[in-house]
Every structure is written in C-alpha cells, then in structure tokens.
Backbone as CSV, one residue per row, in Angstrom:
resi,resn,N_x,N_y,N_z,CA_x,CA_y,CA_z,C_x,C_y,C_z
1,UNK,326.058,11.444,80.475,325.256,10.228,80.370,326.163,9.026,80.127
2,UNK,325.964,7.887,80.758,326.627,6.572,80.937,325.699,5.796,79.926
3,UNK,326.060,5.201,78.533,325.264,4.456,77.623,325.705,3.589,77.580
4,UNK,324.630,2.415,77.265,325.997,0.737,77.380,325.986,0.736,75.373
5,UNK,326.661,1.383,74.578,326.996,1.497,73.418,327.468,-0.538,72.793
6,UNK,326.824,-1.534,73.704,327.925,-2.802,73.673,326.608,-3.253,72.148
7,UNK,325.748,-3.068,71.831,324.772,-3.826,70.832,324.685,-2.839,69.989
8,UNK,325.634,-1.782,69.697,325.027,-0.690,69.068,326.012,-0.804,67.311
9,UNK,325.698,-0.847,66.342,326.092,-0.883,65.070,326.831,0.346,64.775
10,UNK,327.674,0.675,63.773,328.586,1.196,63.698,327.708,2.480,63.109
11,UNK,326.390,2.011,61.834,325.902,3.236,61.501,324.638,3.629,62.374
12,UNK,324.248,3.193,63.835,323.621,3.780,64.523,324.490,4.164,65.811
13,UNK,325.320,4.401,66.169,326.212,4.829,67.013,325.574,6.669,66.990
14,UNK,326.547,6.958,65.619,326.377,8.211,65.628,324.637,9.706,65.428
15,UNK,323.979,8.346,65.073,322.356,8.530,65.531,322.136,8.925,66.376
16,UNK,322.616,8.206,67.355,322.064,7.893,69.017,322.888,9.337,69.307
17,UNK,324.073,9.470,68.842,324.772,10.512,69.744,324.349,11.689,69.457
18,UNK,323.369,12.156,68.212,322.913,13.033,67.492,321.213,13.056,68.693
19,UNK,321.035,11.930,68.903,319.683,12.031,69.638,319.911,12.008,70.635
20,UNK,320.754,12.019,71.527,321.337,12.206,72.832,321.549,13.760,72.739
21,UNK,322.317,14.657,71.527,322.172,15.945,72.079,320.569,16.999,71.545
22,UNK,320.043,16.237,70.774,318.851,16.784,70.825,317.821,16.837,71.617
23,UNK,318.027,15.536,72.480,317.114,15.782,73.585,318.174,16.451,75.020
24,UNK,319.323,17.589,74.651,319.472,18.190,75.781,320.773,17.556,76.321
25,UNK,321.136,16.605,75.607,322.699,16.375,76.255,323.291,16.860,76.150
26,UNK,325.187,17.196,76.644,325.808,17.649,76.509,327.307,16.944,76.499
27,UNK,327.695,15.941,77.125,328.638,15.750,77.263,328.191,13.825,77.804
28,UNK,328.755,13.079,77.080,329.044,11.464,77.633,330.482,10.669,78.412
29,UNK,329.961,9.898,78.347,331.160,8.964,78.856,331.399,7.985,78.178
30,UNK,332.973,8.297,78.034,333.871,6.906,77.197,333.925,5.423,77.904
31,UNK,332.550,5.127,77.537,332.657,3.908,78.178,333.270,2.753,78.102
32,UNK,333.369,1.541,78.843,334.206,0.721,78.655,333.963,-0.605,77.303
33,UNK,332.911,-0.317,76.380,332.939,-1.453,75.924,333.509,-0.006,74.263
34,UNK,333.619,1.297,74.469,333.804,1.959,73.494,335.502,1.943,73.816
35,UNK,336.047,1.756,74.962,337.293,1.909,74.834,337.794,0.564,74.182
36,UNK,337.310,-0.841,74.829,337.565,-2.047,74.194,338.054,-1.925,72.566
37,UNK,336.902,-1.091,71.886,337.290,-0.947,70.245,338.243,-0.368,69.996
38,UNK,338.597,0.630,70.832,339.823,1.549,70.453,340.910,0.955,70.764
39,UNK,340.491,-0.677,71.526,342.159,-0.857,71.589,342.757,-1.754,70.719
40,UNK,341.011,-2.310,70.484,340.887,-3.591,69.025,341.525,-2.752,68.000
41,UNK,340.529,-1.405,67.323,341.190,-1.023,66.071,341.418,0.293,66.246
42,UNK,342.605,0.289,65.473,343.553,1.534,65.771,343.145,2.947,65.229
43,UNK,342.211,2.691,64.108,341.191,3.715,63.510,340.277,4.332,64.344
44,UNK,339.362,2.950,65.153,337.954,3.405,65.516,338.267,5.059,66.359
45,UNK,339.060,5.185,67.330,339.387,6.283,67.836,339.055,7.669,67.587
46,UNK,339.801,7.951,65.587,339.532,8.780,65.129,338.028,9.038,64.938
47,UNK,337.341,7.843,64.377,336.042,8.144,64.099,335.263,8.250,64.974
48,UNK,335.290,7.857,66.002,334.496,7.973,67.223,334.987,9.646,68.097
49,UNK,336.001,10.184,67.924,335.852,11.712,67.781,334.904,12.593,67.030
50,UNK,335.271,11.913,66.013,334.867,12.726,64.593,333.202,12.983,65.150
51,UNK,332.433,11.544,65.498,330.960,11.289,65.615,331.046,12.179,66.970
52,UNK,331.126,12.332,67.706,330.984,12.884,69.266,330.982,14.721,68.699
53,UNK,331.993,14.815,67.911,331.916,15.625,67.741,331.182,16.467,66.860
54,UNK,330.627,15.672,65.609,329.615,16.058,65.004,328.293,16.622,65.250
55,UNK,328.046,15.397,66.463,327.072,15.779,67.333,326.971,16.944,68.460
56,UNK,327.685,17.747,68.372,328.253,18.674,69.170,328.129,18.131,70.605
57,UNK,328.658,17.011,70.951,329.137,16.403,72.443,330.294,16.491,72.826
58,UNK,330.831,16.078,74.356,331.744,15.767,74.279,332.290,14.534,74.823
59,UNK,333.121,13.932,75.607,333.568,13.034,76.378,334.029,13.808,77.505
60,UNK,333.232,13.256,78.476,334.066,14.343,80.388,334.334,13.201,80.884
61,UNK,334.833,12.081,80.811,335.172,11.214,81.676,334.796,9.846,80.730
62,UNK,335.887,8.548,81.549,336.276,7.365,80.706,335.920,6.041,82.118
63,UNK,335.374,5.292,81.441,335.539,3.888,82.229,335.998,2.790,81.698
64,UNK,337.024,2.442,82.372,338.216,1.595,81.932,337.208,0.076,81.604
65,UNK,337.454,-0.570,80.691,336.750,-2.669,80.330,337.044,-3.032,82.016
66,UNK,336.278,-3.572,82.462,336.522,-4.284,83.434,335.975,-6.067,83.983
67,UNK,336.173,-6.460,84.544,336.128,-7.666,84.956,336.686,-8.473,85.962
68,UNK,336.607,-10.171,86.007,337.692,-10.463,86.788,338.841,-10.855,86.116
69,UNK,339.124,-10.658,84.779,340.152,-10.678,84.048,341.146,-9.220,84.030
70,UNK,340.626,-8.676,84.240,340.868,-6.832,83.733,340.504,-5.888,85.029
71,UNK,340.209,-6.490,85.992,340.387,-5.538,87.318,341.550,-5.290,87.902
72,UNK,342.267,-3.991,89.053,343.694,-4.112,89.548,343.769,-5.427,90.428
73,UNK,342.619,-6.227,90.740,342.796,-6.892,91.849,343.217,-8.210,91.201
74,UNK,343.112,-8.999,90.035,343.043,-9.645,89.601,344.381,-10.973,90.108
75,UNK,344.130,-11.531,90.933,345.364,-12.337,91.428,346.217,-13.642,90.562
76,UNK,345.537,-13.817,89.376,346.068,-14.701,88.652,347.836,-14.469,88.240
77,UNK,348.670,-14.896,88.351,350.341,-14.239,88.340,350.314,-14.279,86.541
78,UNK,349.626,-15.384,85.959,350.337,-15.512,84.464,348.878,-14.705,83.521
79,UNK,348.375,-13.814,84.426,347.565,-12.823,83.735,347.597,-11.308,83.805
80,UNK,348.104,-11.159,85.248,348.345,-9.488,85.337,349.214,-8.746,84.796
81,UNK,350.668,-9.366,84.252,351.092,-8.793,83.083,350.276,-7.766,81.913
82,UNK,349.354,-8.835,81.526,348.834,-8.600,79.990,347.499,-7.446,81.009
83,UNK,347.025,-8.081,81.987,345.860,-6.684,82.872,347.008,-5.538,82.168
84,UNK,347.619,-5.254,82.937,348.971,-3.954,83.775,348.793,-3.457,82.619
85,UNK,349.641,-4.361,81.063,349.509,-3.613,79.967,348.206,-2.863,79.280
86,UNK,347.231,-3.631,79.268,346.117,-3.489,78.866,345.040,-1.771,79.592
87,UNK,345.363,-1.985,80.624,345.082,-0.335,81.391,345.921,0.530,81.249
88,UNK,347.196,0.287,80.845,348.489,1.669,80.608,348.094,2.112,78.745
89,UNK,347.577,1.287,78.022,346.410,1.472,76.991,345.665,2.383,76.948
90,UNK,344.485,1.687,77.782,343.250,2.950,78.149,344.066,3.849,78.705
91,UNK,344.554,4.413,79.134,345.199,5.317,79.595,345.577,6.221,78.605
92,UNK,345.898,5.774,78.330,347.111,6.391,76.833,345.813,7.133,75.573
93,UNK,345.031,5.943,75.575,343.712,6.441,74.651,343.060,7.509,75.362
94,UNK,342.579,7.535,76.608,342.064,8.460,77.385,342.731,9.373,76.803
95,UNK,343.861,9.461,77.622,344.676,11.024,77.440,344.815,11.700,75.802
96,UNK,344.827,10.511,74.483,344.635,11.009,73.447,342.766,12.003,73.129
97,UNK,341.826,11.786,74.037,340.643,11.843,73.574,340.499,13.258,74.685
98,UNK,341.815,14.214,75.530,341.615,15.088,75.839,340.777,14.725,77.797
99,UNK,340.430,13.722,78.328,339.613,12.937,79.015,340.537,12.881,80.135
100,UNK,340.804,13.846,81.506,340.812,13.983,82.668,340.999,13.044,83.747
101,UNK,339.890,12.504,83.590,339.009,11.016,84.811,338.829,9.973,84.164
102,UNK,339.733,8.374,84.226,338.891,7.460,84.161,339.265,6.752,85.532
103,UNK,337.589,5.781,85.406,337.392,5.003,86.742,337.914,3.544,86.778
104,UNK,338.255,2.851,87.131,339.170,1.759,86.553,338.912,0.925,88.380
105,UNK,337.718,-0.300,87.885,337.486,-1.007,89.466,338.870,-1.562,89.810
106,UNK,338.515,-1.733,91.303,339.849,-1.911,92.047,339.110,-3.491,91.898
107,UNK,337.929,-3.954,91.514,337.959,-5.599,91.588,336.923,-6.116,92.935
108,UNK,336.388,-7.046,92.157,335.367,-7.888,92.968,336.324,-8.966,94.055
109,UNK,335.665,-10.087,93.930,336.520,-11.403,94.871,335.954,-12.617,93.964
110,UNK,336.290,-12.978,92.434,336.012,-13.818,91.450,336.412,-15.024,91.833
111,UNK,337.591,-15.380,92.256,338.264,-16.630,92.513,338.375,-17.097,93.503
112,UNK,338.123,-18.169,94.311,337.471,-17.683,96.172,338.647,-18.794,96.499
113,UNK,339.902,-19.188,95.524,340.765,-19.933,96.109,341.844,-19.524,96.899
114,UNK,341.678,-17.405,96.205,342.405,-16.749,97.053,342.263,-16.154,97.999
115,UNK,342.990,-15.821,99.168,342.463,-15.228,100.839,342.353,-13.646,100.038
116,UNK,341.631,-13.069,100.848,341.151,-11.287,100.611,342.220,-11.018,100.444
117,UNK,342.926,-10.805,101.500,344.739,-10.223,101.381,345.472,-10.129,100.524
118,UNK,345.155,-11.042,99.542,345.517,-11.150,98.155,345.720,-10.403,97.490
119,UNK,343.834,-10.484,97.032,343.206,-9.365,96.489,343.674,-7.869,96.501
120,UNK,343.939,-7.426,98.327,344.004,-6.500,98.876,345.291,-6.378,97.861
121,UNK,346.318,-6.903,98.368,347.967,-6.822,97.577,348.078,-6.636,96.505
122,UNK,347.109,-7.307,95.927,347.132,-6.911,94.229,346.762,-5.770,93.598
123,UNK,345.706,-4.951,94.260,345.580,-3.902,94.260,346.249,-2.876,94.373
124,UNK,347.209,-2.827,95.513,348.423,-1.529,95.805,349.545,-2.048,94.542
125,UNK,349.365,-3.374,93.979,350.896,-3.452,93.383,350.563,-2.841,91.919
126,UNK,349.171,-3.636,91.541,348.780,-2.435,90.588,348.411,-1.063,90.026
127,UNK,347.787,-0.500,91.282,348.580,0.913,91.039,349.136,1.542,91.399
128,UNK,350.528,1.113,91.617,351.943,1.439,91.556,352.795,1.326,90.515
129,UNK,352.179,0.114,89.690,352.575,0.247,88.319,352.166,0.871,87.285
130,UNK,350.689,1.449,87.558,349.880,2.448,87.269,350.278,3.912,87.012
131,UNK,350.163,4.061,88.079,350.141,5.372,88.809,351.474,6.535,87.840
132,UNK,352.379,5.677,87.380,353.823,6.685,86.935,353.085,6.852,85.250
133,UNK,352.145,6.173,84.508,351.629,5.976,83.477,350.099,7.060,83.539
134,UNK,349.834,7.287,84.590,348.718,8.093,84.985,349.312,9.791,85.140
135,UNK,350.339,9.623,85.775,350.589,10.818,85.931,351.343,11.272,84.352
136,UNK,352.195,10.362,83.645,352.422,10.961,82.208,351.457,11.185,81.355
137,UNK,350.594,10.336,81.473,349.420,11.178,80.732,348.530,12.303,81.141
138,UNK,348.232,12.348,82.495,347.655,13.399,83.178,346.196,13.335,83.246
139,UNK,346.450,11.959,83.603,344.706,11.113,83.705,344.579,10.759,85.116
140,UNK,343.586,11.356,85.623,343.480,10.797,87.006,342.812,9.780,87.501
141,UNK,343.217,8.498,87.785,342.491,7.401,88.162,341.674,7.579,89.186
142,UNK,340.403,6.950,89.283,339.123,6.686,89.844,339.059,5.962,90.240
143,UNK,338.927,4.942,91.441,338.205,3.604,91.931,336.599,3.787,92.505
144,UNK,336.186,2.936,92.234,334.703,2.630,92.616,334.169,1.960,93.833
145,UNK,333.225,2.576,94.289,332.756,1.698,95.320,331.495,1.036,94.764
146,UNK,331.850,-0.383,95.353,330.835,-1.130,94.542,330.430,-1.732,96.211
147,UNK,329.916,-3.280,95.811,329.378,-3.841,97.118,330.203,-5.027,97.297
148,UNK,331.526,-5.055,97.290,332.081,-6.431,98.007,333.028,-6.052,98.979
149,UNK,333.550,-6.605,99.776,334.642,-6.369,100.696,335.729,-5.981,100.083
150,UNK,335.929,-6.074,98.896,337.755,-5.391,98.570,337.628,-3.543,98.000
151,UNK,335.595,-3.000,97.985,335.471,-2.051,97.444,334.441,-1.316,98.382
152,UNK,334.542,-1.518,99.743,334.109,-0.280,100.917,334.572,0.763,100.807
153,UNK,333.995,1.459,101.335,334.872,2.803,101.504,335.541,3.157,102.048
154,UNK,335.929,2.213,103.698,337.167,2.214,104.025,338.150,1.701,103.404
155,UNK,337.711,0.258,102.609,338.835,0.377,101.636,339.550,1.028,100.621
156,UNK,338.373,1.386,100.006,338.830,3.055,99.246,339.663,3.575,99.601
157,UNK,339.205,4.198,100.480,339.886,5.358,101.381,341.578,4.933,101.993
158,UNK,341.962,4.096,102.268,342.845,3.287,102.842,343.895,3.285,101.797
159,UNK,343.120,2.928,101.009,344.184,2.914,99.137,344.525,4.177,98.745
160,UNK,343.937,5.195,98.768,343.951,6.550,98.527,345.294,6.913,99.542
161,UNK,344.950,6.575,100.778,345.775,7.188,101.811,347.272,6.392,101.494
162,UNK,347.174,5.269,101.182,348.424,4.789,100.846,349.236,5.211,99.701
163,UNK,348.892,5.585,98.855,349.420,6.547,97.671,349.467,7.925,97.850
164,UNK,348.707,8.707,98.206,347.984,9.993,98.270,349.095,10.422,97.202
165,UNK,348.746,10.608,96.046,348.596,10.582,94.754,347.355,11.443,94.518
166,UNK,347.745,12.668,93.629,346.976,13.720,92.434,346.490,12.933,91.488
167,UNK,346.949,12.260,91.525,346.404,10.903,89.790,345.704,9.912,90.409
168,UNK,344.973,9.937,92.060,344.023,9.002,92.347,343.127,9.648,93.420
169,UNK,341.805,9.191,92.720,340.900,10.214,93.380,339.676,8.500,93.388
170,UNK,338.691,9.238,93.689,336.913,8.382,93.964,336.227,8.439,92.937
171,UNK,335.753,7.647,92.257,334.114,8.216,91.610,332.854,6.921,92.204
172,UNK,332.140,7.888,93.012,331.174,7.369,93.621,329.730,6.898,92.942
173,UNK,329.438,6.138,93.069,328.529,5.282,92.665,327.504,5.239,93.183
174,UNK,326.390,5.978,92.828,325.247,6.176,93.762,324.412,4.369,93.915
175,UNK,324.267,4.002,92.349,323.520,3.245,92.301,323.972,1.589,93.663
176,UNK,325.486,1.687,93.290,325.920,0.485,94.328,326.225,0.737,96.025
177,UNK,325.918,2.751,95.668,325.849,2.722,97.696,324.219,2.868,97.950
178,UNK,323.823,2.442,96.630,321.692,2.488,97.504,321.599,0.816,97.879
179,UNK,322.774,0.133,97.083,323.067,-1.428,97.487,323.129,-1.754,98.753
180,UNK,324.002,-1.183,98.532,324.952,-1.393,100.512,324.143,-0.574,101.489
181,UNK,322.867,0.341,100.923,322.332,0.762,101.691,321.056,0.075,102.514
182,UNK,320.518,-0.779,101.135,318.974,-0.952,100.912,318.700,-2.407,100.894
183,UNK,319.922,-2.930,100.210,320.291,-4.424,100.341,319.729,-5.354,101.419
184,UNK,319.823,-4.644,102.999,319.088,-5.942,104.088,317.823,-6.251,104.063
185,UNK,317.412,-4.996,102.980,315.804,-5.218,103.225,315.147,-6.481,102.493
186,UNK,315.905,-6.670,101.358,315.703,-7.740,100.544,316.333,-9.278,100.701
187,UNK,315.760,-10.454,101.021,316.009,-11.867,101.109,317.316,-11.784,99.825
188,UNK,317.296,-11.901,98.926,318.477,-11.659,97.718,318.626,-10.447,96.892
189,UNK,320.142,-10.300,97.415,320.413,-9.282,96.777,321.903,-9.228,96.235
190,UNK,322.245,-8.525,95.696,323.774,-8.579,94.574,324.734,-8.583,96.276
191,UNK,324.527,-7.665,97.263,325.824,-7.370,98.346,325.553,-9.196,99.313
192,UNK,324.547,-9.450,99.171,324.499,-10.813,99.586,325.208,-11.731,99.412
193,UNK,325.686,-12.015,98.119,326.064,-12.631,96.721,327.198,-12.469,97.118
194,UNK,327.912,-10.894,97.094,328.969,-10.490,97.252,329.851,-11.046,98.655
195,UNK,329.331,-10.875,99.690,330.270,-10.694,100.936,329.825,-12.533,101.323
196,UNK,329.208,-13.560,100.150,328.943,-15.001,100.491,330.284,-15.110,101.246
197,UNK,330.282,-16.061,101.805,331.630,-16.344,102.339,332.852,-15.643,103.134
198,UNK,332.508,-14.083,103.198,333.358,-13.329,103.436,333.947,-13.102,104.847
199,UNK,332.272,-13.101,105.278,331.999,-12.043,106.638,331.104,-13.271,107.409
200,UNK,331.246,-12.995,108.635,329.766,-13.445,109.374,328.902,-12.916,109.131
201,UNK,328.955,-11.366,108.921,327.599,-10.295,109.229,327.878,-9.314,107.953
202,UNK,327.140,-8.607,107.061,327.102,-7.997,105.814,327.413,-6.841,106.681
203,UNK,328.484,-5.683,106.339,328.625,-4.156,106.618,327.776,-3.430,106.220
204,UNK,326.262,-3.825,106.431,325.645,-2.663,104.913,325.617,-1.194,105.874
205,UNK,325.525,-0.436,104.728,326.031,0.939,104.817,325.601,2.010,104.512
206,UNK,324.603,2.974,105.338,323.829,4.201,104.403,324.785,5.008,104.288
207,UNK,326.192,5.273,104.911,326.878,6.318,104.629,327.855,6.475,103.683
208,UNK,327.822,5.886,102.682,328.402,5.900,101.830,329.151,6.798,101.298
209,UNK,328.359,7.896,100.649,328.708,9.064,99.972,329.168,10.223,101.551
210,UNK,328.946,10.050,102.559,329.099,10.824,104.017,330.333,10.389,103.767
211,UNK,331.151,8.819,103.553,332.139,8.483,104.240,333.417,9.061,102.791
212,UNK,332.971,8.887,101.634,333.671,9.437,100.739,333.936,10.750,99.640
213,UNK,332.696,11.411,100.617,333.035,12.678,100.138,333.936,13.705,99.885
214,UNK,334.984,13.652,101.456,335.926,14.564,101.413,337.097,13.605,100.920
C-alpha cells in the first residue's frame, strides 16, 4: 500500500500502521515524504523501523521526494549538485531499511526556458552519477512513466537501453497509463497540461503496460 503519511503526526503514524495490518496488510511503501524525514533527522529512521515493525509490516519498496527541484531531469546547473547528493541519500537510507526497489522520476518539463534535449541530457548524466551508488548499495532504481514527453515509454525504454544496467529497471504506473490512455476523452486533462507546448498532436497511449512489460 502507497499512503501519503505527509499530515500524519508522529503519535498517529504508528496507529495507522497497526490499522493498516489489521485490516489485512502486509507490507508498505517507503514513501517519499517518509524518506524526506529520514534525511531531516538522523533518528527518525530507527523509529520508523521500530513502528513498521511493531506492526508486523514491512517496507517492499521506496519512492524517492520528488519534484522539479529533486527530479534526474532537473536542468538548473547551480542545483543538481545538491539533487545528485540528495538521491545518493535516499539511496543509502533505502539500502539501510533492507529495501530492494526505489522509484526515483526521471522528471516532468517545469522550466519551459529549456529545449526537451536538455531535459533528455540531464537525465542520462544523472544516472550515471547514480547508477555506481545504486549498485553499492544494491538498490535498484525505478523510473516512472508518467504523462509528459520526457516520461513515455519509449523514453523509458531508450534510457534503460542506454545503460542496460541490473540497478535500472521500470515501475509502472497504472494510474498515469489510464492518463495517457483515457485523457482524449476529456476537454482538460493533466497529459493536456503536460505535452502544452510540446507537440502538435498528444501521443496518447493505451499500450502502455504492452509497451513496458518486457
């Protein structure tokens, strides 16, 4: 289960995770506003084991803070430093919490002063700086398909093929390929929003999960 834990108090955290396995859960995700704390305080970590585990849960997978501050794509030069560091972090926390998979977006198109290509570039350079920090911990990075042009699934796929890298794999997103699926039907919609400016014509896409399965 994916919980947005971002409004949740410190002594109802471990409630929720207690009522998450009573009604039948088994296992959550280290989500990204729970990793944020762990990088704020150097404690929360322990205790947020301790609670997961009390509750007899576990953690099967991590999603990296993201944004247009904190995505690989992020083209700003006097910010991706502090990005680069900031994900070799989660990383590091992941791999302390025993945690396999995290998904870490390859990035929207936030700043429209830069050409795609950019974007595109910023992406391979970041995980390449990644990638040697992924494999020492033995965390396998995830990218997402969401609904803008820098996160198709040929682009996916393209990135994958350019590394083909054990430490980079997919995690597919049902909810943002029913986007790219379902999206024309609606006058406004988020992939609308997305590809403004991009394209002449929106790629929308029922094959989503067909095109990134294998």
């Amino acid at each position: 289960h994916f919980f947005s834990w971002h409004e949740c108090s410190d002594l109802l955290r471990p409630l929720l995770m207690q009522e998450f396995a009573v009604n039948g859960a088994e296992h959550l995700v280290l989500a990204d506003c729970l990793l944020r704390s762990a990088m704020q305080h150097f404690e929360f970590a322990d205790t947020l084991q301790r609670e997961v585990r009390e509750a007899g849960l576990t953690f099967c997978d991590a999603h990296a803070p993201f944004g247009a501050h904190e995505d690989l794509d992020n083209p700003r030069p006097e910010e991706r430093p502090m990005m680069i560091e900031r994900l070799k972090l989660v990383l590091k926390i992941v791999r302390d919490f025993g945690i396999k998979t995290c998904t870490i977006h390859v990035g929207n198109v936030p700043f429209r002063e830069y050409p795609l290509e950019c974007y595109d570039n910023c992406i391979l350079q970041s995980l390449e700086e990644l990638l040697p920090t992924a494999e020492a911990c033995g965390v396998i990075i995830a990218i997402e398909n969401i609904w803008f042009p820098t996160n198709t699934p040929e682009k996916l796929i393209s990135i994958l093929d350019h590394f083909r890298s054990p430490f980079l794999g997919i995690c597919y997103d049902s909810g943002h390929a029913n986007l790219m699926a379902k999206g024309k039907e609606f006058p406004v919609s988020a992939a609308r929003d997305g590809w403004d400016g991009w394209a002449d014509a929106i790629p929308w896409d029922n094959r989503v999960l067909e095109k990134l399965l294998p």
